[in-house]
C-alpha positions as CSV (number, residue, x, y, z in Angstrom):
1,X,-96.8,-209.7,-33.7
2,X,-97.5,-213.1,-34.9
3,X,-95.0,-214.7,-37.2
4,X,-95.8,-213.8,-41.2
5,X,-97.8,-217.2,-43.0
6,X,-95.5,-219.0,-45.3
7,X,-97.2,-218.8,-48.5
8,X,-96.8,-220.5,-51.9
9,X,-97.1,-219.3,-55.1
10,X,-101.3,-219.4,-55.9
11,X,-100.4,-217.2,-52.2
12,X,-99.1,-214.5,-54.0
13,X,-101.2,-214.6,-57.3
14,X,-104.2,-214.2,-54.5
15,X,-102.6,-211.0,-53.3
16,X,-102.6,-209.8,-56.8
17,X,-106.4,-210.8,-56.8
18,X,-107.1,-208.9,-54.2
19,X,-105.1,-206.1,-55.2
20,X,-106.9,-206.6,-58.6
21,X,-110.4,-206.1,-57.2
22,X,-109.5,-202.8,-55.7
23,X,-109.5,-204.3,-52.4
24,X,-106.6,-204.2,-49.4
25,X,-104.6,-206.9,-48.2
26,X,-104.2,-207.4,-44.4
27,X,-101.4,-206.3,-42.8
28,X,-100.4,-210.2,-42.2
29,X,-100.0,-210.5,-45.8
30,X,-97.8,-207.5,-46.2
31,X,-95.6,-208.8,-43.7
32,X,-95.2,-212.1,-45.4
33,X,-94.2,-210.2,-48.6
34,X,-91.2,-208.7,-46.7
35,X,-90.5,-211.6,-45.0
36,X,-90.8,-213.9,-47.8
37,X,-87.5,-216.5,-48.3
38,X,-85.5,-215.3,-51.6
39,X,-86.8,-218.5,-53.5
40,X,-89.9,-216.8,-53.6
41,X,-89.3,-213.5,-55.2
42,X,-90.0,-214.8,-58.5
43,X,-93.4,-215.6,-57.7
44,X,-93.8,-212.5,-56.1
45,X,-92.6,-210.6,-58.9
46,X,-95.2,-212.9,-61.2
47,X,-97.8,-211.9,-59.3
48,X,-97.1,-208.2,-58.8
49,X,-96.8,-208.1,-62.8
50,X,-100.0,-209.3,-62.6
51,X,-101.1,-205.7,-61.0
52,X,-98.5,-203.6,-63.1
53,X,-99.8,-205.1,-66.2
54,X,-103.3,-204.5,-65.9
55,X,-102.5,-200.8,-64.8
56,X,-99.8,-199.7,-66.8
57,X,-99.1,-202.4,-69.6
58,X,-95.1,-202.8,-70.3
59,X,-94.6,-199.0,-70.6
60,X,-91.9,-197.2,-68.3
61,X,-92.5,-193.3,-68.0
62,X,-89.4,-191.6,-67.4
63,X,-88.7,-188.9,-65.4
64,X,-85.8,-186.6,-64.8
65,X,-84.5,-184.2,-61.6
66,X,-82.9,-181.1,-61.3
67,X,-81.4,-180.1,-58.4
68,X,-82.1,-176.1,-59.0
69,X,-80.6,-175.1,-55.5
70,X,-78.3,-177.1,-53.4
71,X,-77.6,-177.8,-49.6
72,X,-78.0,-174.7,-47.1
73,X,-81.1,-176.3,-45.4
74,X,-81.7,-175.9,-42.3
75,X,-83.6,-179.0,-41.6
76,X,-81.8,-181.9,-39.6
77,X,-82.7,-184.9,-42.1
78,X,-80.3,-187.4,-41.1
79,X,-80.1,-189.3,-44.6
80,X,-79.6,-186.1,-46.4
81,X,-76.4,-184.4,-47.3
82,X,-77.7,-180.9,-47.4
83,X,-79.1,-180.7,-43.8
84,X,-77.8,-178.3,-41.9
85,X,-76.0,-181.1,-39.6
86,X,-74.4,-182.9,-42.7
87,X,-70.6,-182.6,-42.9
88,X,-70.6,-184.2,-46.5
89,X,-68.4,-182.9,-48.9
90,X,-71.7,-181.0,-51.6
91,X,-71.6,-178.5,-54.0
92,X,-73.8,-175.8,-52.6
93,X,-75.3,-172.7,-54.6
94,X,-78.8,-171.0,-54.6
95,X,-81.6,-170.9,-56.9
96,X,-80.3,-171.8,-60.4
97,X,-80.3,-169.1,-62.9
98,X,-83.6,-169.6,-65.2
99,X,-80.9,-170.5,-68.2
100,X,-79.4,-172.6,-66.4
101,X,-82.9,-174.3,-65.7
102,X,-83.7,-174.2,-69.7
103,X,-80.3,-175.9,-70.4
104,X,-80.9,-178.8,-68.0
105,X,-85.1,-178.7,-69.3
106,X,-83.3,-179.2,-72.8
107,X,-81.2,-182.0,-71.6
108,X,-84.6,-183.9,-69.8
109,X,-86.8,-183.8,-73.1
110,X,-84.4,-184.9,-75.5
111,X,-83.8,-187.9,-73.2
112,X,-87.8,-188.6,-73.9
113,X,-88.6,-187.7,-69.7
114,X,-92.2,-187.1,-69.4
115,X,-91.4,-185.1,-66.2
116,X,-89.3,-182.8,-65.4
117,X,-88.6,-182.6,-61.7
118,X,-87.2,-179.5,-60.0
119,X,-85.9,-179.7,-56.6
120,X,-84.6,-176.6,-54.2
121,X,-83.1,-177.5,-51.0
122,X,-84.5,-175.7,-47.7
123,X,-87.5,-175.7,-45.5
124,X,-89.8,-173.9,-47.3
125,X,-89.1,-171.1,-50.2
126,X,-88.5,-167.4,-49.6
127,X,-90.6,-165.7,-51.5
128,X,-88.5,-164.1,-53.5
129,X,-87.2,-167.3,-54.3
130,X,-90.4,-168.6,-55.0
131,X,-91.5,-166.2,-57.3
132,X,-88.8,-167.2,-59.6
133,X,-89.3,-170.3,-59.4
134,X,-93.0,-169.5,-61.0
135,X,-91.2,-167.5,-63.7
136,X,-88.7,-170.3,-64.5
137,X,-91.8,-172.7,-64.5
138,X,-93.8,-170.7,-67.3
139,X,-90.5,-170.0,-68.8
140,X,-90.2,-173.9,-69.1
141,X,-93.7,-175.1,-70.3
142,X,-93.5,-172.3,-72.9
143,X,-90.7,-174.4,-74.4
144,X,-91.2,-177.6,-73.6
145,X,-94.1,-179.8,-73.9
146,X,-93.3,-182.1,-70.8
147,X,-95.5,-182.3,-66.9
148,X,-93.7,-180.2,-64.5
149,X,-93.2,-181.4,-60.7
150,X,-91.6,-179.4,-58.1
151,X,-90.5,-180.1,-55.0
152,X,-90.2,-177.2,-52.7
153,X,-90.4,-178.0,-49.1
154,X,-93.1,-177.1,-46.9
155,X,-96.3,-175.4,-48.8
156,X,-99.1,-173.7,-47.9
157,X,-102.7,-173.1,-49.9
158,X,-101.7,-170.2,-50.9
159,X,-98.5,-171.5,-52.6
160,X,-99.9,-174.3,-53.8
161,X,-102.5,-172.6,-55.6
162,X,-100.0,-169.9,-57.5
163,X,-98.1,-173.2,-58.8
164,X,-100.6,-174.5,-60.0
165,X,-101.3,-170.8,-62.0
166,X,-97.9,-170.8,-62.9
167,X,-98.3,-174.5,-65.1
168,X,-96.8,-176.8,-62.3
169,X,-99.0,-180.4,-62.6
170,X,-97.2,-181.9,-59.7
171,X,-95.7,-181.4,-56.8
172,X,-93.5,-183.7,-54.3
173,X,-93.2,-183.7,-50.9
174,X,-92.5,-187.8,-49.7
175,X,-94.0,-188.9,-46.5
176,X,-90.2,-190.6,-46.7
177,X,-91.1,-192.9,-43.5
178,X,-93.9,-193.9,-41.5
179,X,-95.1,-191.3,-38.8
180,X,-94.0,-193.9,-35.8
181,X,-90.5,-194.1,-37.4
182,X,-90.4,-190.4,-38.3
183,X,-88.9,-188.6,-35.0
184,X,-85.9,-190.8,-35.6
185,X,-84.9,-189.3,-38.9
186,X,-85.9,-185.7,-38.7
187,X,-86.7,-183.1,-35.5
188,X,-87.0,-180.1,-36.9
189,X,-90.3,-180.4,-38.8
190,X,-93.0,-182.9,-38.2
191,X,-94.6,-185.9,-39.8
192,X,-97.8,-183.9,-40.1
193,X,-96.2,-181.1,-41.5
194,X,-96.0,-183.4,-44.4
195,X,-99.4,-184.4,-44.7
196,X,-100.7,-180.8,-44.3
197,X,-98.3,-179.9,-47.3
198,X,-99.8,-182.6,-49.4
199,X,-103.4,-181.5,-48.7
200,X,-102.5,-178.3,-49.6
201,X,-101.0,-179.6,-52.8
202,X,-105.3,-181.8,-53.2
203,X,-106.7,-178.5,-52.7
204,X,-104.8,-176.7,-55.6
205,X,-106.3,-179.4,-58.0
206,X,-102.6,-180.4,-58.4
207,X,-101.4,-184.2,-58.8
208,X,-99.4,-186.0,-55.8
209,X,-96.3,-187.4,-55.9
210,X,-95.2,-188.5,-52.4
211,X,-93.1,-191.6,-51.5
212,X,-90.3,-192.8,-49.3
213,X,-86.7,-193.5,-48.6
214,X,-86.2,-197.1,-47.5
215,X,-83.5,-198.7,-45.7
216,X,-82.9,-195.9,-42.9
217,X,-83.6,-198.4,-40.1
218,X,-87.4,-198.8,-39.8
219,X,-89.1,-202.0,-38.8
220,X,-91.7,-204.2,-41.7
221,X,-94.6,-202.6,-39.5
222,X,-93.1,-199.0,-40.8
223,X,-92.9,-199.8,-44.4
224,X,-96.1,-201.5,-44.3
225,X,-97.6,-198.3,-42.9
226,X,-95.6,-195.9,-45.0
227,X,-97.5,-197.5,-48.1
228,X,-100.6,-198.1,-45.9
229,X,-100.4,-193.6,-45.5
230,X,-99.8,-193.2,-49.2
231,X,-102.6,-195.0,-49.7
232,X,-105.1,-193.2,-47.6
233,X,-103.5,-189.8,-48.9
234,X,-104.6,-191.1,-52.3
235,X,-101.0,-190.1,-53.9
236,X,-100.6,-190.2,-57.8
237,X,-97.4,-191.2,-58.1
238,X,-94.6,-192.9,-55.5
239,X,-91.0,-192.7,-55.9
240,X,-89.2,-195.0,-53.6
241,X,-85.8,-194.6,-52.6
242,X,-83.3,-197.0,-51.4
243,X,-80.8,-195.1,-48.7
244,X,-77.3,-194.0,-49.9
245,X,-75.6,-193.6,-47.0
246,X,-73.2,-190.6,-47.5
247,X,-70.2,-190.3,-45.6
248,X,-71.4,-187.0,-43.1
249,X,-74.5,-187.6,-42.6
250,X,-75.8,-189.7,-39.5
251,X,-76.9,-192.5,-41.4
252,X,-73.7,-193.2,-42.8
253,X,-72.9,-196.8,-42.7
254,X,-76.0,-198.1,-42.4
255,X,-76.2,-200.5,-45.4
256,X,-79.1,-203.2,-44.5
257,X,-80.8,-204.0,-47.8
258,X,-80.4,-206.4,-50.9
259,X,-81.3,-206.6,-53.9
260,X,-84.2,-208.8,-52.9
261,X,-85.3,-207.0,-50.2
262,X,-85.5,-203.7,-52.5
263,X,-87.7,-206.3,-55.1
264,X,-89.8,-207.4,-51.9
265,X,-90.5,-203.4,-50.9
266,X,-91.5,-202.7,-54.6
267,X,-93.9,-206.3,-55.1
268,X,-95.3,-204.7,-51.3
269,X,-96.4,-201.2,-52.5
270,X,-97.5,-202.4,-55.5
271,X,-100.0,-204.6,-54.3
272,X,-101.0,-201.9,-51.5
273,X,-101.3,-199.5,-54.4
274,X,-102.1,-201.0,-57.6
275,X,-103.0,-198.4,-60.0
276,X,-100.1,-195.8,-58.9
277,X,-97.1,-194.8,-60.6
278,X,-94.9,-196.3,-59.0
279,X,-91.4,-195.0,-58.8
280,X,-88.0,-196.9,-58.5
281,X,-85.5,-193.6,-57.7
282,X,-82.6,-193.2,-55.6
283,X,-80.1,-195.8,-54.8
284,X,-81.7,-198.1,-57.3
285,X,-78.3,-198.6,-59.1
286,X,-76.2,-199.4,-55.4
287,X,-78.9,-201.4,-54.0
288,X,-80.5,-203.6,-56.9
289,X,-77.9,-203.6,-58.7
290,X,-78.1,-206.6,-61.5
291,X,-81.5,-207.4,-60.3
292,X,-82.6,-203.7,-61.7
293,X,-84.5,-205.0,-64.6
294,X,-86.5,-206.7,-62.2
295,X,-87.4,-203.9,-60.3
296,X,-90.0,-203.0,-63.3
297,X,-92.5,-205.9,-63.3
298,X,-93.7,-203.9,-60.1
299,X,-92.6,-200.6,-60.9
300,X,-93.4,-198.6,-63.9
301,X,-91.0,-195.5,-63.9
302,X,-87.9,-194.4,-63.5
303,X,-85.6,-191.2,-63.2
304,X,-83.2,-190.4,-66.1
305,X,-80.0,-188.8,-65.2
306,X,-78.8,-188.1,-62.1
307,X,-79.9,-187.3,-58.2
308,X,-79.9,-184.8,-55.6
309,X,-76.3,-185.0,-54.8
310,X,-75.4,-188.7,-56.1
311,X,-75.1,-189.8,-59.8
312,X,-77.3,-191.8,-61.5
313,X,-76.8,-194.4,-64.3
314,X,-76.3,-193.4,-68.0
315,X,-78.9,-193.0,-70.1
316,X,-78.4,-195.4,-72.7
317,X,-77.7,-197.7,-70.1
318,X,-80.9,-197.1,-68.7
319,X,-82.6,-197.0,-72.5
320,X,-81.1,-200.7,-72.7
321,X,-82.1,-202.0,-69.5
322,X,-85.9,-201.4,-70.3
323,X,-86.0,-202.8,-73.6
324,X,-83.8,-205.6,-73.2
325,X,-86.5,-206.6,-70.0
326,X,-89.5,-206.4,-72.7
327,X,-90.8,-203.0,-71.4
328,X,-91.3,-200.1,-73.7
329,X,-90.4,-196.5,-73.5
330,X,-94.0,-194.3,-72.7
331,X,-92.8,-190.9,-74.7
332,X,-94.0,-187.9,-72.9
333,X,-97.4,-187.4,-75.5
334,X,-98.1,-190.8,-74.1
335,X,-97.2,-192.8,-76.9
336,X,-94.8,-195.6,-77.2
337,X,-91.3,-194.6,-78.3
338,X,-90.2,-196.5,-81.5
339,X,-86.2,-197.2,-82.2
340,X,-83.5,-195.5,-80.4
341,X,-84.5,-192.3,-78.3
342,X,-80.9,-191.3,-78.6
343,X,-79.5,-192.3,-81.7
344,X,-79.0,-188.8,-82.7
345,X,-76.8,-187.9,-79.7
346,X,-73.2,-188.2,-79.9
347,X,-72.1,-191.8,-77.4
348,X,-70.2,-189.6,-75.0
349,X,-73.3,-187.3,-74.4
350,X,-75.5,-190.6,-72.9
């Protein structure tokens, strides 16, 4: 591979040209946006704005994740904490009970999320399991007026299709690396397992939602063709996650990004995917840290709350953050969110 051009800033507001235009930057370009000096990253920012803007405006949609069964998976994913060869220290139980589902449904649309995400651990649902989870979903949309996602595992047509019956708009299922980098992370289901699931998840008429987990040791050339896949799978929306590394899991330790590395990832699949909803999610508040507000002038959403098995920042905190950047709250009608979303909660409760 030849070394990255060095580029200065009308660089990067070309980038957002091209980007603009509906058009791809090569794959030289993308590595000089990872391998840009930290001067830069204003610039880059600027320019990925630039994209954002014209998409999306200065709204943040806000989304918020339920963990509705937890650890007892037999997969081997070595960043997660639920695999089957993770020794961390989890609370594991099976599916949620559908009040307990309600209660945390409650909690996600008074904090204004316009998606409620519900997550179950495993390979791919029972389907005992996943008929309740169909029942909880109606159960939910008769009582709430916010998009439901869920995040299953594996999925087939079939399933796929009685989701989409049931009221579920959305489904995840993250690429989470590029297919060369894939084998390393995960060995008991394949890269193209994942694509087939989000094909099945096309064919239902349902949205996408499929991103990645960054900072598990994979090369620029693997990020670049992470986004590169999401692109060609024509995904809706993209969380990206910055690795926690928890202690029992293989890929404890392993702490290689910074804040502005996390900024460059976000500027890079922004401009590889400019009119996505783009997704700052887990390990946001250990790897951006302070530099979080800067996150948004690529990204336009966040989740609310808490993660999988990690906690998240508070909400007012989070309320605060966005505002006091110059973004605005999209409520989950769509509309922009006027004066405090939580003023009539009671301090401890945010």
């Amino acid at each position: 591979m030849t070394p990255a051009p060095t580029f200065s800033d009308s660089d990067w507001n070309h980038l957002a040209e091209v980007a603009l235009a509906g058009d791809r930057i090569s794959r030289d370009q993308a590595h000089a946006v990872l391998s840009a000096p930290d001067e830069a990253i204003l610039a880059q920012l600027d320019a990925a704005y630039r994209v954002r803007r014209h998409h999306w405006g200065n709204r943040v949609r806000l989304h918020f994740l339920l963990n509705a069964q937890s650890g007892l998976c037999p997969e081997d994913c070595h960043y997660c904490s639920q695999s089957k060869i993770s020794t961390a220290e989890i609370e594991k139980y099976p599916l949620m009970a559908q009040d307990r589902v309600l209660a945390a449904a409650e909690r996600a649309h008074t904090l204004k999320a316009g998606t409620f995400c519900m997550v179950i651990s495993g390979r791919s649902p029972s389907e005992s399991t996943f008929s309740r989870v169909l029942e909880t979903v109606r159960a939910v949309k008769s009582r709430y007026p916010m998009k439901i996602c869920a995040c299953l595992g594996l999925l087939d047509e079939d399933q796929t299709r009685r989701l989409a019956e049931a009221g579920v708009d959305r489904v995840n299922h993250n690429l989470n690396t590029a297919e060369a980098h894939h084998d390393q992370i995960c060995t008991t289901h394949t890269y193209q397992d994942r694509v087939t699931t989000i094909e099945a998840v096309k064919s239902a008429g349902l949205t996408t939602c499929s991103g990645g987990i960054l900072g598990m040791g994979e090369s620029h050339d693997d990020v670049i063709d992470l986004a590169l896949s999401l692109r060609d799978l024509n995904v809706t929306s993209v969380p990206l996650n910055f690795l926690i590394p928890i202690d029992g899991t293989p890929l404890a330790g392993l702490n290689v990004l910074t804040p502005r590395q996390c900024l460059r990832i976000l500027c890079l699949f922004r401009f590889l995917l400019p009119s996505q909803e783009l997704r700052i999610a887990g390990g946001r508040e250990v790897h951006l840290r302070s530099l979080q507000p800067l996150g948004l002038y690529a990204a336009n959403s966040l989740f609310v709350g808490d993660y999988l098995t990690t906690p998240g920042q508070a909400a007012r905190a989070d309320f605060e953050m966005i505002r006091d950047a110059g973004f605005v709250l999209e409520a989950p009608d769509g509309s922009v969110l006027e004066g405090d979303p939580l003023a009539e909660l009671q301090p401890a409760t945010v």
